[in-house]
N, C-alpha and C positions, 0 to 999 in steps of 0.2 A: 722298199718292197711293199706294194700292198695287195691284199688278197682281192680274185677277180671273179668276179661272178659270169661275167661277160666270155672270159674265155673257158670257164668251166662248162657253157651251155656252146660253144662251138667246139668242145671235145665231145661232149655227148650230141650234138649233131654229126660229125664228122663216124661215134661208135655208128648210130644210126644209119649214115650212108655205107657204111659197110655191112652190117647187118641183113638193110633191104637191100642193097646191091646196084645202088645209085648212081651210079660213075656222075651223073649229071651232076650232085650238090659236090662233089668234088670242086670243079673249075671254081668254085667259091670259095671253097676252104682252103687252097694251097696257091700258095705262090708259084707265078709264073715264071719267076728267076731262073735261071739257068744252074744257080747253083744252091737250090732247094734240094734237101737232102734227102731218104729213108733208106733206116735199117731193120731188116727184120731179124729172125730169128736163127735162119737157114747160116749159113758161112757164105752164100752167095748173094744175099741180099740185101745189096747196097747199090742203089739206086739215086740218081742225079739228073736231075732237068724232070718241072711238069710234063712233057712226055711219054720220056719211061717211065715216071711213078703212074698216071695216070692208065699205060699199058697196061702195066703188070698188077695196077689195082684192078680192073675190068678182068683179067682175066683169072686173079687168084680167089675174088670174091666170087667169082662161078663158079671155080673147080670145089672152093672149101665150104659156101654153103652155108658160113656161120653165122651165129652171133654173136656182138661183143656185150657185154654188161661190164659196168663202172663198179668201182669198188671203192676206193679210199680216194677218191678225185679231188685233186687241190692245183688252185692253178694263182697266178702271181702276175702283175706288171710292175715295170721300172720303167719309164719313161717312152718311148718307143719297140719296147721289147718287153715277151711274156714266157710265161712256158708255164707248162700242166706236169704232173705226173699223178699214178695211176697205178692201183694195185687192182689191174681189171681180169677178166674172166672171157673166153674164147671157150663158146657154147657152140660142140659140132652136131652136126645133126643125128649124129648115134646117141646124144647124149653124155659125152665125154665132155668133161670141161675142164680146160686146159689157163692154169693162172699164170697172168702174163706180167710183165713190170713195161708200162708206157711212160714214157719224156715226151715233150712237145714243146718245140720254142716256136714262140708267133714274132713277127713284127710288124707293125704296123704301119702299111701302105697306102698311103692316099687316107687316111680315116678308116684303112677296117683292116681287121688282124687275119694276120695270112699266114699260114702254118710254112716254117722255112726249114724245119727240120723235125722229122716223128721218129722216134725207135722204139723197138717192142722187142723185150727180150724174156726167154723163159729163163728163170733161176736155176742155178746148177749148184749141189754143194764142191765145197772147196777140196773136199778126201774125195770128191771124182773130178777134179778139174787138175788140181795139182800134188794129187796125192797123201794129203796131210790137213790136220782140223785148223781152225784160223779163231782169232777171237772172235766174234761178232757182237 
């Protein structure tokens, strides 16, 4: 594993396209595959194929208006394969900011890193998930 500078600045391009609401730098950042993943936060948001991720990013980056900011950004390759994670920040336009836990695996396509799977999940503790304190 070594640490990447290269995919650290295509996760902060990719916060960026969401932020200003760019659907366009999308088609660059994500792979065309069929079986490129995202999950979000909701129970319903698991989404498959450029597509529907590209849908549903067009239309949830209008309805929510955010911004994202990077927090503890670390990102890695191994040979043909990368991934980021990310203790970032979902800034709404009231002001509310919502801290989110990001993963991001890339591979690389042709020479350039293509994001094949993103998830963004908010933290829950474990005495409201399963009822009881857990080590951590």
């Amino acid at each position: 594993m070594n640490p990447s500078v290269e995919l650290k600045n295509i996760m902060l391009r990719l916060y960026e396209c969401e932020s200003s609401r760019d659907v366009s730098m999308l088609e660059h950042l994500v792979s065309h595959r069929e079986d490129v993943l995202t999950i979000g936060t909701d129970p319903s948001e698991w989404w498959t194929g450029y597509d529907t991720i590209e849908r549903v990013f067009r239309a949830q980056t209008q309805e929510m208006g955010a911004q994202i900011k990077a927090g503890e950004l670390s990102a890695f390759v191994e040979g043909t394969v990368g991934w980021a994670s990310d203790k970032a920040k979902i800034l709404l336009p009231n002001g509310q900011e919502i801290p989110v836990r990001v993963t991001t695996v890339f591979h690389n396509e042709d020479g350039e890193w293509k994001i094949v799977q993103h998830h963004v999940s908010v933290g829950v503790p474990n005495s409201e998930v399963i009822g009881k304190e857990l080590t951590v």
